[in-house]
C-alpha positions, 0 to 999 in steps of 0.5 A, a space after each residue: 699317283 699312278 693308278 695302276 698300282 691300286 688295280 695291280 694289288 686288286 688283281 693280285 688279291 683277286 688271284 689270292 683270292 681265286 687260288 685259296 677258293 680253289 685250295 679249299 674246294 679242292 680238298 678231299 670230302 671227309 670220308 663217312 664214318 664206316 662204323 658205329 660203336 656202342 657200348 652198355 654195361 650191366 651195372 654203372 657201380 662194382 665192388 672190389 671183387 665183383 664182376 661187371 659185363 660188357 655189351 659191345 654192338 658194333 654196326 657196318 654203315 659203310 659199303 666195305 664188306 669185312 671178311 669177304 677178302 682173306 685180309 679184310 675181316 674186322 678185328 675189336 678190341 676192347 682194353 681191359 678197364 683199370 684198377 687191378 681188374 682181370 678178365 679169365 678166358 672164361 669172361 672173355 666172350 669167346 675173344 682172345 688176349 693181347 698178351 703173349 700168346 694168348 696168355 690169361 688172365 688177361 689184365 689192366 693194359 691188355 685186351 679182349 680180342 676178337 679177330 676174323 669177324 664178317 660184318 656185312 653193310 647194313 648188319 651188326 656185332 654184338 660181342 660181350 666180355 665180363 671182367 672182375 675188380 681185384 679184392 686183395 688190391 682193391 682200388 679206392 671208392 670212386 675210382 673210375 675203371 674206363 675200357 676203349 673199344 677200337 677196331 682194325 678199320 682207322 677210319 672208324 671211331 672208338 667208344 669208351 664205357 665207364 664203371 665206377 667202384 663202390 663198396 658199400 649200398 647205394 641207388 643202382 639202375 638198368 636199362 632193357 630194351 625190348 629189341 636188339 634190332 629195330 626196324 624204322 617205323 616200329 616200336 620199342 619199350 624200355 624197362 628202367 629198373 632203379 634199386 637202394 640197396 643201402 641202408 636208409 632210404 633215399 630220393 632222386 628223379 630217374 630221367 630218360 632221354 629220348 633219342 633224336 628222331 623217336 616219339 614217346 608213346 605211352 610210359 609208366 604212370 607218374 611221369 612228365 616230359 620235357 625238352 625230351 627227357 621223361 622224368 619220374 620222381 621216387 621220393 622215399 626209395 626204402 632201403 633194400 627196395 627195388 622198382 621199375 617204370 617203362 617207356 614205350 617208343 616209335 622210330 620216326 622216318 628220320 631214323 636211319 638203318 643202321 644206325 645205333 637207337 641208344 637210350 639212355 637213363 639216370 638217376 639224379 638228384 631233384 636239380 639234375 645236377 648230381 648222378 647217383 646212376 646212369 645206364 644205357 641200352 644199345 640197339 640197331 636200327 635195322 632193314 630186316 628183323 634179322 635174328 631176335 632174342 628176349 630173356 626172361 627170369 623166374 621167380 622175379 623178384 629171387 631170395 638168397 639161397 633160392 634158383 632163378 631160371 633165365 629162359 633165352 628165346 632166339 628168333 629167326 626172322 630175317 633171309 639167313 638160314 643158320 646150320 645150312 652148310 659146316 660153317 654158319 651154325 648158330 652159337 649163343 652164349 650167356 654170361 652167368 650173373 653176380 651173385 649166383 653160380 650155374 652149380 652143375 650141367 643139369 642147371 646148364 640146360 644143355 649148355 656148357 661152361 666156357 671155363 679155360 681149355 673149352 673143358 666145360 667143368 661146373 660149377 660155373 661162375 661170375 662173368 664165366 658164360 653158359 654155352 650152346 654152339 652148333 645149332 640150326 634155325 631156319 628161316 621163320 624159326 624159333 629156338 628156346 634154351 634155359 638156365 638155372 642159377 643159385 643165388 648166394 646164400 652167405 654172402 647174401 645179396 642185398 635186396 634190390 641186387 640185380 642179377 643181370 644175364 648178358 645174351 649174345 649170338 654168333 654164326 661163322 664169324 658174324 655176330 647176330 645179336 643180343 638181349 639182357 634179362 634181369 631178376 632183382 634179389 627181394 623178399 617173400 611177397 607176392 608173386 607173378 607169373 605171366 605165360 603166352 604162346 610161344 609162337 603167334 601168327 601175324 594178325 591173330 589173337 593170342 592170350 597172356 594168362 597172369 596168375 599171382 600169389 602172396 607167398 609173404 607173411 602178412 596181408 598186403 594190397 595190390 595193383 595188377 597191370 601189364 604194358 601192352 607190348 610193342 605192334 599189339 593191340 588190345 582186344 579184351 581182359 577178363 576180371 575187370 581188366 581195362 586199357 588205359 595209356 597203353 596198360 592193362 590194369 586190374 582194381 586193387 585188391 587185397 591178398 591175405 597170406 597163401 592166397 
């Protein structure tokens, strides 16, 4: 036997062996993603003829700085969702349509467009569009109306977001975050809100899931944990009734800037195996608080035929001075919500309709958005705006409808920011107000007053309390009130009509 024919082939296998190690060290490092999308909606279900509102963030993880070159600004795209949906130019959110020059509406197939975007590394985009399902060639119940949200960067990922159509009542829910930006380190609280606007009553457990990397500090009464989902059971959900449960949570150190905090809510049967709802919320995990937005509404819950005012606050607590030279304004836009009009300018709160053309005519509708551009605010500075919606009359909403406003923000071409606020269509009962400063010195004490009213018919006994808000602590309360898991809470007591 010649031995050298053992040692030839281990010498070649040693060399195959080299080589193939070599090839495969040799290969190129998979590139980092160089943005992150996140997309949320403000109902999970539409009906034939209703409209439904997108919330787009994108955020720029990467080191390229979009729109610094004359060829390098970002584009996004989002493809308008199937089943004879169309989007007008005014629920567009300021994008365009891929359809020949610019033609509206723009429809199943096409695209929202928005081009010429500056996105700096570290910062993020909040756009928004609304679209309407067709009422003449309504697609079937359960018909799944899907849009992609891509941009001009092929290294980045997409991100698809889902609606489903439903006719008739069913179980519903949202999300709110209390942030869009959030610093590592800092809290944040979310507001789960679950109605039944069908006929009979029903049962499911809403679930939480808390994202990696996040502690939970203190929830609603009733829940459990585990393996990182909050649960709460609603047994009996009446017909035509709305809640809510909350959750307040901390970033931990693991949490890294830039990345996109989603959290994310279901509705579900007892098993977890079917999902009645789902709803997500979107926020940025930031360096700097950057610019800030809330809304509110008042009367929370609204009748039929009645005004809700949705009162927007923006911020400016981060290193950019908005208005300091003719291209870097502030612009904010809010989508008017399902079921309500914005009837006239005065309702407007000097804001303008985005109807077709920029011609700001009233009434403005569905998916349509109030407009406020070309404003300043410096650095430590807050601006306040309103608006005011009539809610249907006829066809009245059903109780627990939520009427939900989209808020977003733009300035020279970047996107700042964005927020959600929500009013629920329910009957007289008793109502809350609630009022603060509107600006508060870091470390001092300030005061929420809450005052409370039955406006029904009938005698009714009630609870009051108030989750703390996120970096507060609690310093006193009048009338008993006392701190428990992180909620102010008043004894029961009873409230005849008119009291």
């Amino acid at each position: 036997m010649n031995s050298s024919q053992p040692r030839a082939a281990m010498a070649w296998l040693s060399w195959a062996l080299v080589l193939f190690m070599v090839l495969v060290w040799a290969q190129p490092a998979r590139a980092a993603l160089p943005l992150l999308i996140g997309v949320s909606q403000s109902s999970s279900t539409v009906a034939a003829g209703q409209t439904n509102t997108y919330t787009i963030v994108v955020s720029n993880i990467g080191t390229t700085n979009y729109g610094s070159l004359a060829n390098n600004a970002l584009t996004v795209y989002a493809t308008v969702p199937g089943g004879a949906s169309a989007v007008s130019a005014a629920q567009a959110g300021g994008g365009a349509c891929s359809s020949q020059n610019n033609v509206f509406p723009c429809t199943s197939g096409q695209s929202i467009v928005w081009s010429g975007l500056h996105l700096s590394p570290g910062a993020s985009i909040t756009l928004h569009f609304s679209f309407t399902v067709s009422a003449t060639a309504a697609p079937a119940d359960g018909t799944a109306l899907t849009s992609t949200i891509s941009t001009n960067d092929v290294n980045a990922p997409t991100a698809n977001v889902q609606t489903v159509v439903r006719s008739e009542g069913g179980l519903s829910l949202n999300l709110v975050s209390s942030a869009s930006n959030v610093l590592v380190g800092s809290t944040v609280q979310y507001l789960l809100n679950y109605s039944n606007t069908a006929v009979s009553s029903a049962s499911a457990t809403l679930a939480f899931t808390v994202p990696a990397g996040v502690s939970v500090i203190a929830t609603s009464a009733g829940s459990s944990t585990s393996n990182g989902v909050v649960r709460w059971n609603l047994v009996n959900l009446g017909a035509n009734s709305a809640g809510q449960q909350w959750i307040t949570l901390q970033l931990g150190a693991s949490v890294v800037a830039g990345n996109l905090l989603i959290g994310h809510t279901q509705l579900q049967n007892a098993a977890g195996t079917t999902i009645y709802a789902q709803a997500d919320a979107v926020s940025t995990v930031a360096t700097t608080d950057a610019l800030q937005m809330a809304v509110s509404a008042t009367p929370d819950p609204v009748q039929p035929g009645q005004v809700v005012t949705y009162d927007i606050t923006a911020s400016n607590t981060g290193n950019f001075t908005y208005g300091s030279n003719c291209c870097n304004s502030l612009n904010i836009r809010a989508s008017v919500p399902n079921n309500t009009t914005v009837v006239s300018a005065a309702q407007a709160g000097g804001g303008s309709c985005s109807n077709v053309n920029g011609s700001s005519v009233f009434p403005c509708t569905p998916g349509q958005d109030i407009v406020w551009s070309g404003m300043g605010l410096a650095l430590g500075a807050s601006v306040n705006f309103h608006f005011s919606a009539q809610v249907n009359a006829s066809p009245a909403p059903s109780n627990g409808t939520a009427l939900t406003t989209v808020v977003t923000s733009d300035s020279g071409g970047a996107a700042s920011g964005g927020a959600i606020g929500q009013a629920l269509v329910g009957a007289a009962q008793p109502t809350l107000s609630l009022t603060a400063p509107e600006q508060v010195t870091a470390g001092a004490s300030y005061t929420y007053t809450l005052a409370y009213a039955n406006s029904g018919s009938t005698t009714v006994s009630t609870q009051l309390s108030m989750p703390l808000p996120a970096g507060t602590s609690f310093v006193s309360a009048t009338a008993g009130g006392m701190l428990s898991g992180g909620v102010v809470s008043w004894n029961a007591s009873t409230l005849a009509p008119g009291q």
